[in-house]
C-alpha positions in Angstrom: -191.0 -67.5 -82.8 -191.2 -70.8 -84.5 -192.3 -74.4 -82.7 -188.3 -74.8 -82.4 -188.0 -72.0 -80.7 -186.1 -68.9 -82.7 -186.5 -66.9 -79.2 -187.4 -63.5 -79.5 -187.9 -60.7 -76.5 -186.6 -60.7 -73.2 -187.7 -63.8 -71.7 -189.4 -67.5 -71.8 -191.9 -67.8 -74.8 -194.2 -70.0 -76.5 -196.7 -72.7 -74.0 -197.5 -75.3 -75.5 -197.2 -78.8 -73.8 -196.4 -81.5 -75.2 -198.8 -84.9 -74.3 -195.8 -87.1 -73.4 -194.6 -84.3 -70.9 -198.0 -83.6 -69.6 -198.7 -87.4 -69.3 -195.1 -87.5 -66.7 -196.3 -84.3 -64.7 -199.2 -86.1 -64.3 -198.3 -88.9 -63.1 -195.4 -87.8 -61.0 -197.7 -85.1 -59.2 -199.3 -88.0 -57.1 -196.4 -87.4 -55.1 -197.8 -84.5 -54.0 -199.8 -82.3 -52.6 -201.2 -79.2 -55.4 -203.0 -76.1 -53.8 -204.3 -73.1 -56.6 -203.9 -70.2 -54.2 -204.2 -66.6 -54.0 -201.6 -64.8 -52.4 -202.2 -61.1 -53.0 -205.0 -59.5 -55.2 -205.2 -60.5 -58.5 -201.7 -62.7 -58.0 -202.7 -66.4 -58.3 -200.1 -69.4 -57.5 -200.0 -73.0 -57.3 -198.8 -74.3 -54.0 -197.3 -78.0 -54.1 -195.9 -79.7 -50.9 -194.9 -83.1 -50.6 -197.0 -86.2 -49.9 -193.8 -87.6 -48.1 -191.2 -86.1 -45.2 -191.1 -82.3 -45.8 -188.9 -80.8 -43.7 -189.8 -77.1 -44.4 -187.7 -76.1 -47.8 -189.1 -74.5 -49.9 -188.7 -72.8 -53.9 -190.5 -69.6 -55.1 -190.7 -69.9 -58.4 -190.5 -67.0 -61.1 -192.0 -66.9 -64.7 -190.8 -65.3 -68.1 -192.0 -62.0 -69.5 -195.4 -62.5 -71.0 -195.3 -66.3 -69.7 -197.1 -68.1 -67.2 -196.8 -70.1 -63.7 -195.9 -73.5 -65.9 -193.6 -71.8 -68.2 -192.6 -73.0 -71.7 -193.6 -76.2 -72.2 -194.9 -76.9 -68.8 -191.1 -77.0 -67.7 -191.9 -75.3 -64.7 -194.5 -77.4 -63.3 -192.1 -80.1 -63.8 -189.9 -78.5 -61.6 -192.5 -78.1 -58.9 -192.9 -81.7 -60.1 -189.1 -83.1 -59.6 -188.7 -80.4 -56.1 -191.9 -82.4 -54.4 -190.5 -85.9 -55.1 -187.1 -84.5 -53.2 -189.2 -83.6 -50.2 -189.3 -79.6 -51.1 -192.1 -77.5 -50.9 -192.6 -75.0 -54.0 -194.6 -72.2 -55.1 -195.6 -70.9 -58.5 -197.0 -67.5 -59.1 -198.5 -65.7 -62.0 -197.3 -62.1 -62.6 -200.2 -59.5 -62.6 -200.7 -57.4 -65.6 -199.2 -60.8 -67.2 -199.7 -64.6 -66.0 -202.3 -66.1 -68.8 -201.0 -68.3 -71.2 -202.1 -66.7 -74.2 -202.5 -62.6 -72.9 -201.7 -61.2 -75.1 -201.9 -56.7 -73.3 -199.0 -56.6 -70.9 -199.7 -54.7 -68.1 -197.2 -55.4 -66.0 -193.4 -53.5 -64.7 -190.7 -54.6 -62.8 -192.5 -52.1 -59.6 -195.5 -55.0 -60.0 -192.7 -57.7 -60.5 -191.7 -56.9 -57.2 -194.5 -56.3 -55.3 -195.8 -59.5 -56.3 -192.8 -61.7 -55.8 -193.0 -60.1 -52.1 -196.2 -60.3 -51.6 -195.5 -64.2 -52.9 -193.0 -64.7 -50.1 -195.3 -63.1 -47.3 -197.1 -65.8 -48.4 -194.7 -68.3 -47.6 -193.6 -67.2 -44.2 -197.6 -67.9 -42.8 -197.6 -71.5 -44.8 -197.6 -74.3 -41.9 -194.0 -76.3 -41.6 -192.9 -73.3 -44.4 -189.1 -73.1 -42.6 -188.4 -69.5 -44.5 -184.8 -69.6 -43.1 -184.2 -72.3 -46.0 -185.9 -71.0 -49.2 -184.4 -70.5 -52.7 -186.2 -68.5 -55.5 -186.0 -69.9 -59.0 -185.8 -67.0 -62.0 -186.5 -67.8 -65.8 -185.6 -65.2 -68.1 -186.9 -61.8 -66.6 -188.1 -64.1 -63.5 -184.4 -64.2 -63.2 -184.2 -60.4 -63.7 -186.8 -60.0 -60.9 -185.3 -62.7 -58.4 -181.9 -61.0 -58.7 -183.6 -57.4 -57.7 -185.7 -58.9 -55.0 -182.5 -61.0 -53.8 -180.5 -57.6 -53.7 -183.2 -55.5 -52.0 -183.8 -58.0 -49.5 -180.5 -60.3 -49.0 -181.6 -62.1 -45.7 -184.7 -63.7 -47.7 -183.5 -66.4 -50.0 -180.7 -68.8 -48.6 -180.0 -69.9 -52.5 -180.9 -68.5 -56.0 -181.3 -70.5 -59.4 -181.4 -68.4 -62.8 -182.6 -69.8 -66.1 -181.7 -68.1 -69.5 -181.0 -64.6 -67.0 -180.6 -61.4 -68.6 -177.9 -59.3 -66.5 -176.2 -55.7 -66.3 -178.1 -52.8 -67.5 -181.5 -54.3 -68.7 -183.2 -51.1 -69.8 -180.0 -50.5 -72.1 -180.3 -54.4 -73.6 -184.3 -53.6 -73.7 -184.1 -50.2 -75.7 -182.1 -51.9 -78.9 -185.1 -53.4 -79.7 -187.6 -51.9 -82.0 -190.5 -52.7 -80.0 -189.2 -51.3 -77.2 -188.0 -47.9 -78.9 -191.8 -47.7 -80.6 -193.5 -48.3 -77.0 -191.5 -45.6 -75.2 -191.8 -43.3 -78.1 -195.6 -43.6 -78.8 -196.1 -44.9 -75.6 -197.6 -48.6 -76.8 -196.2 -51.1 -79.7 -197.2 -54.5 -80.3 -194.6 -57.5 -81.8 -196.7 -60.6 -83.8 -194.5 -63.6 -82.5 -194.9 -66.4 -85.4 -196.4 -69.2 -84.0 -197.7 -68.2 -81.1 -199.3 -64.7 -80.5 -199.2 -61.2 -80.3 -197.6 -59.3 -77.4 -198.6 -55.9 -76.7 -196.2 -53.4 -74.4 -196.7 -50.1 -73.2 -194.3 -47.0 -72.0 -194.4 -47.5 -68.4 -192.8 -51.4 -68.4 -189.7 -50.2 -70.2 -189.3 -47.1 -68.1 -189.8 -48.8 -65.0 -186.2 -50.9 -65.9 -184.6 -47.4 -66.0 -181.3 -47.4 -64.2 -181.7 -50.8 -63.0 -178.2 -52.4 -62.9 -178.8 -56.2 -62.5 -174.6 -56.9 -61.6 -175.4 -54.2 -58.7 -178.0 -56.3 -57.7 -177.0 -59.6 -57.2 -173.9 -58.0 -55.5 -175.7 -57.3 -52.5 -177.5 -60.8 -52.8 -175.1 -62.9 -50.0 -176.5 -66.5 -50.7 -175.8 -69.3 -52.8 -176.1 -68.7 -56.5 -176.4 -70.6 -59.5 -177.1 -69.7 -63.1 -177.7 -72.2 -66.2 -178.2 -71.6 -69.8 -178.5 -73.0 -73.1 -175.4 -72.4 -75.5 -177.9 -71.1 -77.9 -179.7 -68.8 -76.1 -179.9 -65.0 -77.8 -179.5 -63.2 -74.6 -176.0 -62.2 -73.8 -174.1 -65.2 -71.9 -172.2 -63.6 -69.0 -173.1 -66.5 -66.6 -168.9 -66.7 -65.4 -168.6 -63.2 -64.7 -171.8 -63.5 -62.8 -170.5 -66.0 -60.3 -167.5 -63.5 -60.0 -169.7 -60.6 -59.0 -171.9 -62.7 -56.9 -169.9 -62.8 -53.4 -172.1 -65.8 -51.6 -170.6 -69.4 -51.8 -171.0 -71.7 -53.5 -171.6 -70.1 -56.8 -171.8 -72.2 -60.4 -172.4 -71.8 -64.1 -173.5 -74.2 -66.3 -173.8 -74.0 -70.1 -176.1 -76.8 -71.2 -174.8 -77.5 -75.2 -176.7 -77.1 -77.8 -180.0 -75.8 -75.6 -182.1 -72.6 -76.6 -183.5 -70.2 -74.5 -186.4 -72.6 -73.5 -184.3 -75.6 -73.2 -185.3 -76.7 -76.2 -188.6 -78.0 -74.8 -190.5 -78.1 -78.2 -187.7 -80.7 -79.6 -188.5 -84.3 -79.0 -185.4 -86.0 -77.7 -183.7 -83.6 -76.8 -181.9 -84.1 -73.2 -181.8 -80.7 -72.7 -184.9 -80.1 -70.4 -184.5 -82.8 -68.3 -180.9 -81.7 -68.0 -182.0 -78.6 -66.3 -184.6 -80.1 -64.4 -181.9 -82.5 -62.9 -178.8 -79.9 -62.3 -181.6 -77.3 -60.5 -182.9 -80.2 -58.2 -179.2 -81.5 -57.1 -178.2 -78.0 -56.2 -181.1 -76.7 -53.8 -181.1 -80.4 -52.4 -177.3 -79.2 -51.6 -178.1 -75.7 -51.2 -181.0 -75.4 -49.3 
């Protein structure tokens, strides 16, 4: 993958931050409060509440395959970022087996996906002035695959859901037409150079462990409020309308941001396109939550 972004894989790539950016999460985090916390062994997180009136929502926040709690760009610490100056609580983990910038051997599946991202939201429910009746979880890329399997095996937990750049429908299907992925199951690990940013190593047991995972069956039994958004250029498959069709909790939306990639274009100086996201994800769990 090149600095604009050819995206390659299943989910979010690339992290570098751009000094501009950084310089506005900076400054904008003096609105609130940041806590590095632990919420499970070797599952690390970034805890932000606001400095102002919080009263008790809260966002879980889910990163990319291979990614990390800030995401591309940092555009997930914006997010923290934007939700803390709108009086809502957030947390960011990082994926064991995954969760370093630039790791480069994957050791995570989606069994670990899971576990974490519940073990994330036990953490929640003992945070002080944590009201877990109104929490969201936010999904980018296979986040979103993971938010919409948690949301479906446990659909009284997450009042609304936000995907970014989702995959959907039968992932291990969409996963196995890929080279890398047919090498790693058949000689059990296979490693992809990604121009421009690193080498990602994957092993046998993360494919299999999508086997027979349906992610339409999944966000069927999901009963809350649902929103997806992606880029009109991103490479994964863009069945965002029939996804608000099979989601059955109201409101649901789709939005097609023009022109953006699978990253939001992050890495392109003036484009709108991140702060676009930023701003459409903050209006609807201020509305939702």
């Amino acid at each position: 993958m090149q600095s604009k972004l050819r995206s390659r894989g299943v989910s979010s790539l690339l992290q570098r931050g751009l000094p501009a950016l950084a310089f506005s999460a900076i400054a904008a985090l003096s609105h609130a409060a940041v806590k590095p916390v632990t919420v499970a062994p070797e599952v690390t997180g970034e805890w932000v509440t606001p400095d102002g009136a919080w009263d008790g929502r809260t966002v879980l926040l889910l990163h990319g395959f291979a990614d990390d709690l800030n995401g591309a760009g940092d555009l997930s610490k914006r997010m923290s970022t934007k939700l803390a100056q709108a009086g809502i609580a957030s947390l960011r983990i990082n994926f064991r087996g995954e969760g370093a910038r630039m790791r480069s051997d994957i050791d995570s599946t989606l069994d670990t996906r899971i576990a974490d991202t519940e073990a994330a939201y036990a953490f929640l429910r003992k945070q002080p002035g944590v009201k877990i009746a109104h929490s969201a979880v936010l999904g980018w890329s296979l986040g979103g695959a993971t938010a919409m399997v948690v949301g479906g095996k446990h659909p009284d937990w997450f009042r609304s859901m936000v995907l970014w750049s989702t995959p959907s429908g039968d992932i291990y299907k969409y996963m196995m037409s890929k080279p890398t992925a047919q090498k790693a199951v058949r000689e059990g690990v296979a490693s992809e150079v990604v121009p421009g940013w690193k080498t990602i190593t994957t092993k046998r047991e993360f494919y299999e462990s999508f086997k027979g995972v349906d992610l339409d069956q999944s966000l069927a039994k999901y009963p809350g409020a649902f929103l997806t958004i992606r880029g009109s250029r991103d490479y994964l498959p863009q069945r965002d309308f029939d996804l608000i069709r099979i989601a059955p909790g109201k409101p649901a939306q789709a939005e097609m941001i023009d022109g953006a990639d699978h990253v939001f274009n992050v890495f392109e100086a003036g484009s709108p396109a991140a702060q676009r996201l930023i701003d459409l994800t903050a209006a609807w769990l201020a509305k939702t939550l």
